[in-house]
C-alpha positions, 0 to 999 in steps of 0.5 A, a space after each residue: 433491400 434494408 436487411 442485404 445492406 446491414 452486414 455491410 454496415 456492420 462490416 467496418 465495426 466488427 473489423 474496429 472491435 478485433 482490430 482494438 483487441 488485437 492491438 491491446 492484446 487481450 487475454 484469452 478468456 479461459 486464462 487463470 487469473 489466480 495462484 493458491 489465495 493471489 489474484 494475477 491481474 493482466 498484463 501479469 497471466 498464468 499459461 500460453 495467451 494470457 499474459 504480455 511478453 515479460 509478464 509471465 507467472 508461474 504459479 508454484 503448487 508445492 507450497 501450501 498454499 501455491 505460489 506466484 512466482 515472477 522470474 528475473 534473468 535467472 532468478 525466481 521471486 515470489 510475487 507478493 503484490 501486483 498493483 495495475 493503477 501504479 504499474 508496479 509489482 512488489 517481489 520477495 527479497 533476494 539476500 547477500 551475505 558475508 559471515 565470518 571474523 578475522 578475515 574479509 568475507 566477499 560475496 557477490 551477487 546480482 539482480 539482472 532486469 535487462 530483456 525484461 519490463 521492469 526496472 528498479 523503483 528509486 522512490 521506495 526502494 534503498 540499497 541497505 547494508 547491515 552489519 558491523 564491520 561490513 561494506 555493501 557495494 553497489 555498482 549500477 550497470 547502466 550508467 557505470 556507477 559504484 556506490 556504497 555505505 560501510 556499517 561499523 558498531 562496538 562489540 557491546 553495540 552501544 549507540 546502535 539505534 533501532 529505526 536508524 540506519 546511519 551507519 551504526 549497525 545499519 546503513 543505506 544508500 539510493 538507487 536511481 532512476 531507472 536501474 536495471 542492473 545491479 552488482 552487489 558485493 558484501 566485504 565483511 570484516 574489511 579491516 582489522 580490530 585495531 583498524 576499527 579501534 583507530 577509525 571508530 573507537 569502537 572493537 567489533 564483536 566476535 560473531 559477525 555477519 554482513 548483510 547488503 540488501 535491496 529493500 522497499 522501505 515500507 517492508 524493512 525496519 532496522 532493529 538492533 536484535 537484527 544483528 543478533 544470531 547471523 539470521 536473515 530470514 527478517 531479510 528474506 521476508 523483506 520485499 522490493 518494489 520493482 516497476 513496470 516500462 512496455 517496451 522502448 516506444 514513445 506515446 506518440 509512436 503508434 502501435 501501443 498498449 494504451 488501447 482500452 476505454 479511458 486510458 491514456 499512455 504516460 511516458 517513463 522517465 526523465 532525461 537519460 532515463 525517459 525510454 518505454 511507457 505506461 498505461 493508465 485509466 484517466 483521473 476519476 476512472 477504474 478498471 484495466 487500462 491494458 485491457 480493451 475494456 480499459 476503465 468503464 467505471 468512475 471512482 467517486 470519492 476514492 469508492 470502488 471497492 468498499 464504503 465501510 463494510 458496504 460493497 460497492 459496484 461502479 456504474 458510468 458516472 456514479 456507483 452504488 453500494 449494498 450493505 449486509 442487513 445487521 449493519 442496516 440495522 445498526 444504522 437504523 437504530 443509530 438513526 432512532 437513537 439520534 432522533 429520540 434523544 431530543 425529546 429524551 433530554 427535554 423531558 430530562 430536564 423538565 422533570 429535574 426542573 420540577 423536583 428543583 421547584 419542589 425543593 425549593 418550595 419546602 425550604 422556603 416555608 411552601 406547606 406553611 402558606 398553603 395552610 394559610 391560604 386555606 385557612 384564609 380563605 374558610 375565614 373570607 380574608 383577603 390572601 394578600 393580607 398573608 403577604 403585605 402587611 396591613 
């Protein structure tokens, strides 16, 4: 009777457990999960099944090693980093220039994320412009914008300050919240040498080119010798952070991502800029919050990969780490060295304490009384005859 009724009460938990793999669409299992030496973590996949809609990575084996690349619109980036607990991917940078002297230059380009889940972080990227004589234009699409800065330096580039970008050889604007779409235009040599001169006090160099760029901060610094040689791989090697919104839902709406152990769905945005979400592990846990599996494990005190040279493995509420054997031994011998010390020191001090007496003793006439101590006693004296006078 009992073992005809166990399928049936098993029936509603198996029929739960697709349902919740279905709903957060977990990759297929025999997915690769890496490109040459990068680790393509879910929703990023590799291949039919293994990754969320706007996710997919191409992994480019012509290079040595391959590379991960992501496209946007028409473009490919290389992928340079993917990080889940921030729901951001860093890509390689895309280049506009304009070179030339005498007259403008215009080129124009653009970075296009509409139909796709990302969207331009405003926190760690700026628009950068480099150059001088060059005006960087920046119309922002979604909220019918055109923005800008202009670079300006001598021809003997004094003042230009590496690290600086004021509009000496380098300039910088924002980009706000939630841009998807942007159209840049680099005009080099906007205006005439005896513009310049009026407007600047300052005559442009002969060999001119003009950069504008989207960069993450933390890629990109500024140097002077940037402006030397029109070189842009510097540039070219430069990355911009881009984050990641799923679709147009709200939290509240059914039918999210969010379904994986201790994660939580958080909504993009702010005001005109509040559409789609993300998903998290809850505060303390890691793991993969758009997997089923989601974020079994705390991380104690920020320690879920390394403690040291030690490694070290989660478990639910706590986490363990092994350590290679000479680094145990080095702490065993710390550990000695520690507990020896004391008694090493004391006994230090003991003997310099002793060789202090000894000295003493011998500037002080001590051989002197001991002879008349001895003598004193052979003769029966009393000893305090030596010290007190009778």
């Amino acid at each position: 009777m009992f073992a005809s009724q166990r399928p049936l009460l098993m029936l509603p938990w198996i029929v739960l457990a697709l349902f919740l793999s279905s709903a957060a669409g977990d990759p297929n299992p025999d997915c690769q999960r890496s490109c040459g030496n990068f680790s393509i973590d879910y929703p990023f996949g590799i291949g039919e099944g293994c990754f969320m809609p706007g996710f997919e990575v191409t992994c480019n084996a012509s290079y040595s090693p391959p590379k991960p690349l992501l496209r946007l619109g028409a473009d490919l980036h290389e992928v340079v980093d993917i990080s889940v607990p921030h729901n951001q991917v860093r890509v390689r940078n895309k280049v506009f220039s304009g070179t030339g002297y005498g007259t403008p230059v215009s080129s124009v380009a653009s970075i296009i994320l509409t139909n796709t889940p990302f969207v331009l972080n405003n926190t760690a990227n700026n628009f950068t412009v480099i150059g001088c004589n060059s005006l960087g234009l920046l119309y922002l699409q979604d909220v019918n914008i055109t923005t800008g800065c202009f670079s300006v330096c001598n021809d003997k580039r004094r003042d230009v300050t590496s690290g600086s970008c004021s509009g000496l050889g380098c300039c910088q604007d924002s980009i706000p919240e939630g841009t998807k779409t942007i159209h840049v235009e680099i005009i080099e040599n906007l205006l005439n040498d005896s513009k310049i001169n009026d407007l600047y006090s300052v005559s442009t160099p002969h060999d001119n080119c003009g950069y504008a760029f989207v960069v993450d901060q933390e890629s990109y610094r500024f140097e002077a010798s940037d402006l030397d040689g029109c070189s842009s791989s510097k540039i070219e090697s430069s990355t911009f952070v881009l984050d990641w919104v799923i679709g147009n839902e709200t939290c509240e709406a059914t039918g999210t991502s969010c379904k994986g152990l201790n994660s939580d769905c958080v909504g993009y945005g702010s005001g005109s800029t509040s559409r789609g979400y993300r998903c998290r592990c809850r505060h303390g846990y890691v793991g993969n919050p758009y997997l089923t599996s989601g974020c079994p494990g705390k991380d104690v005190a920020g320690l879920s990969h390394h403690q040291g040279n030690g490694t070290c493995t989660n478990s639910f509420g706590s986490y363990s780490c092994s350590f290679p054997l000479p680094l145990v031994l080095v702490f065993g011998c710390l550990l000695f060295v520690i507990l020896l010390a004391p008694s090493v020191y004391m006994c230090t001090k003991r003997r310099e304490l002793m060789n202090l007496k000894q000295k003493y003793f011998r500037q002080n006439g001590g051989f002197l009384l001991l002879q008349q101590i001895a003598f004193h006693e052979g003769s029966g004296e009393p000893q305090k005859s030596l010290l007190h006078k009778s």
